[in-house]
C-alpha positions as CSV (number, residue, x, y, z in Angstrom):
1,X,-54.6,-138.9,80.8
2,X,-55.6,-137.4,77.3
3,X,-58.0,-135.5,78.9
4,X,-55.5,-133.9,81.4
5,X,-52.9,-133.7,78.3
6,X,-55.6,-131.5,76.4
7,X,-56.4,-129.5,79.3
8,X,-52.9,-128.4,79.9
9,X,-52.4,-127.6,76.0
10,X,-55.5,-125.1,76.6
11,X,-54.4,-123.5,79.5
12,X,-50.9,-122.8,77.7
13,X,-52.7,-121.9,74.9
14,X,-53.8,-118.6,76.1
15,X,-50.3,-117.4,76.0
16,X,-51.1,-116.8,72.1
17,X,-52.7,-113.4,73.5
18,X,-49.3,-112.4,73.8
19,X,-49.7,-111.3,70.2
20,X,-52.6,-108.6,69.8
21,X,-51.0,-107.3,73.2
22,X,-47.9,-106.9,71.6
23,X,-49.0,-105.6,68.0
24,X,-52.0,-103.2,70.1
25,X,-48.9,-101.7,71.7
26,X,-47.0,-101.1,68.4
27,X,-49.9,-99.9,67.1
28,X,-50.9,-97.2,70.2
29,X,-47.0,-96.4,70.1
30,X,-47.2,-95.5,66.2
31,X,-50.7,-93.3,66.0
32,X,-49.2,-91.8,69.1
33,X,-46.2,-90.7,67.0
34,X,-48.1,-89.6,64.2
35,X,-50.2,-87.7,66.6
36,X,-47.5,-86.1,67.7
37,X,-45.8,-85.4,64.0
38,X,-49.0,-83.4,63.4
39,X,-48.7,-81.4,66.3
40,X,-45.0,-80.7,65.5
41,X,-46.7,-79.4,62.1
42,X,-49.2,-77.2,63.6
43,X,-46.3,-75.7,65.5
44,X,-44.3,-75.0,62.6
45,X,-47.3,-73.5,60.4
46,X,-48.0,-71.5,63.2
47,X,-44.6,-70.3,63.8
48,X,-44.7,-69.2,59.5
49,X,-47.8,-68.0,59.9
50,X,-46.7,-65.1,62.5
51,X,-42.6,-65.1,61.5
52,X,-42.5,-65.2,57.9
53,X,-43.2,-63.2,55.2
54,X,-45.4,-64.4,52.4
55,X,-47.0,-67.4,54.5
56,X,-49.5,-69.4,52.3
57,X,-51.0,-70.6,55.1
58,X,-54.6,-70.5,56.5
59,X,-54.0,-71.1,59.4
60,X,-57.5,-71.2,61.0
61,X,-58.4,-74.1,58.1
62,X,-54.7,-76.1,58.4
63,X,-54.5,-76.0,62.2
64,X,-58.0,-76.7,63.6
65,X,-57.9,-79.7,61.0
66,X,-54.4,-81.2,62.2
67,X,-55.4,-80.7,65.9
68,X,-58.4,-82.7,65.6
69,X,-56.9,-85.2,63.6
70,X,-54.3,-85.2,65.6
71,X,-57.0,-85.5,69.1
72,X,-59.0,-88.3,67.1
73,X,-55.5,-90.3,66.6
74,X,-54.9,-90.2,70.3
75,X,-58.0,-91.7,70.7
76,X,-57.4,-94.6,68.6
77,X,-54.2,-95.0,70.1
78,X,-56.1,-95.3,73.7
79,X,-58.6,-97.3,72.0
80,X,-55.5,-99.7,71.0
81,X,-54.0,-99.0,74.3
82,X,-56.5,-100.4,76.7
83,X,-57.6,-103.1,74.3
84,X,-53.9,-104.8,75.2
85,X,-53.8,-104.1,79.0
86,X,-56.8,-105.5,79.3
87,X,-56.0,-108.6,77.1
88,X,-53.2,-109.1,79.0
89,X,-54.6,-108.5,82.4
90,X,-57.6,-111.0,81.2
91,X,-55.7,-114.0,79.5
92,X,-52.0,-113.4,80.1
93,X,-51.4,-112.4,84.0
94,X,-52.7,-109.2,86.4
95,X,-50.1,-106.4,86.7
96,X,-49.4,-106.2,89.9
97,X,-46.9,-103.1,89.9
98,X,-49.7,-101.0,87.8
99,X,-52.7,-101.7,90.7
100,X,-51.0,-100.1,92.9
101,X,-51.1,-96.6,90.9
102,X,-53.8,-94.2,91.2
103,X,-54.2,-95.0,87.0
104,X,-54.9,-98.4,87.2
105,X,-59.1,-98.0,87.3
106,X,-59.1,-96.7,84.0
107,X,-56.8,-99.9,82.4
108,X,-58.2,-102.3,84.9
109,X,-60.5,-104.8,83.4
110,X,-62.2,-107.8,85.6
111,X,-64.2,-109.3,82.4
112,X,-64.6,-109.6,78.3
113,X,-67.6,-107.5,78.8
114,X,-66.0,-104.5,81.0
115,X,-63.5,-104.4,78.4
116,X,-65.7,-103.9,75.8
117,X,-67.8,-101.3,77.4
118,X,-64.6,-99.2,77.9
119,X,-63.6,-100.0,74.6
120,X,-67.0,-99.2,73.2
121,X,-66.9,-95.1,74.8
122,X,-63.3,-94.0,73.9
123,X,-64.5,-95.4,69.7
124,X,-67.5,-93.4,70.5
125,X,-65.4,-90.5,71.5
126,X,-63.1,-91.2,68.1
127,X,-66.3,-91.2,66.3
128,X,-67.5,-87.6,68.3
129,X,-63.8,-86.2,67.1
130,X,-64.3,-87.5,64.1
131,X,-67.7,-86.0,63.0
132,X,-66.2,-82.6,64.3
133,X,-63.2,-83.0,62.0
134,X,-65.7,-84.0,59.3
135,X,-68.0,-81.1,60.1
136,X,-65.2,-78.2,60.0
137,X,-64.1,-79.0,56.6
138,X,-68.0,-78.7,55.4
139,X,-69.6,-75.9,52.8
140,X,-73.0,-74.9,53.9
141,X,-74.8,-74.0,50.3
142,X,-78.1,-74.5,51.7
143,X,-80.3,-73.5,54.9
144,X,-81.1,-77.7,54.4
145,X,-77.3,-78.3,55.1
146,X,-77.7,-76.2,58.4
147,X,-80.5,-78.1,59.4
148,X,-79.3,-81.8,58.8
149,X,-75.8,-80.5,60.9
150,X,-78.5,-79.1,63.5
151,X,-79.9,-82.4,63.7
152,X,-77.0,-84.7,63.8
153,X,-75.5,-82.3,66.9
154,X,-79.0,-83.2,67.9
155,X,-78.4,-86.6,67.7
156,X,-74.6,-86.8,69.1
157,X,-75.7,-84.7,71.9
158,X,-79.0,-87.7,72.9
159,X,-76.6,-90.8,72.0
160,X,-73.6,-89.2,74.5
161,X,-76.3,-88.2,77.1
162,X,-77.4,-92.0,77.2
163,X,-74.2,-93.3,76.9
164,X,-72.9,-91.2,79.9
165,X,-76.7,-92.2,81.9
166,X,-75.9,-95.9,80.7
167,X,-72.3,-96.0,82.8
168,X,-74.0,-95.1,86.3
């Protein structure tokens, strides 16, 4: 009877995954704003750029930064996104409305592993953005500096081709 009793609490247990579901959504829902804020900016600059006199703005150096930051935020959203379908899909209940959408292979998750394997290529991709960001705001001073950015292309260009050779 204990044993049956402790059983059942586990079982009902899992409905505590309720709560990185629920705070992974506010989270995706947030970056996606601020995303979106950024955007809204790069609009604006752009429209003083072209429309008003005396701009300050350099627009190749403020835009190309907020766009990428604002791509790499829509990743993390995703990232925070399919973290909480899948959680609930896994310990809470399947979604039965969403399979039957053309979308639902990319949210659909079977196992712990699947979910961290799709998990694991949109932070790669946040990490890709990232570098980029990271890389446009450099000052080459040296034919050294061209070489180590050379080499880490190199790299991101080897570690995406496995990654993409890995999934098939």
């Amino acid at each position: 009877m204990l044993e049956k009793f402790f059983e059942s609490l586990l079982v009902k247990s899992r409905v505590v995954t309720i709560l990185p579901v629920i705070f992974g959504l506010i989270g995706s829902f947030v970056l996606f704003i601020i995303a979106s804020y950024d955007i809204l900016k790069v609009i604006l600059f752009t429209y003083q750029y072209f429309f008003v006199a005396n701009s300050q703005i350099d627009l190749h150096d403020d835009v190309i930064g907020l766009i990428i930051g604002a791509v790499d935020l829509y990743l993390m959203a995703l990232v925070l996104f399919i973290f909480s379908f899948g959680v609930y899909e896994l310990f809470i209940s399947e979604i039965e409305e969403f399979k039957q959408t053309k979308q639902s292979r990319v949210l659909e998750v079977h196992s712990l592993d699947q979910l961290k394997d799709k998990l694991a290529k949109v932070i790669i991709m946040v990490l890709v953005v990232n570098f980029f960001q990271r890389v446009l705001q450099m000052k080459f001073s040296s034919p050294l500096d061209m070489s180590y950015l050379a080499g880490s292309i190199l790299a991101l260009c080897i570690g995406l081709y496995f990654l993409h050779k890995g999934g098939h």
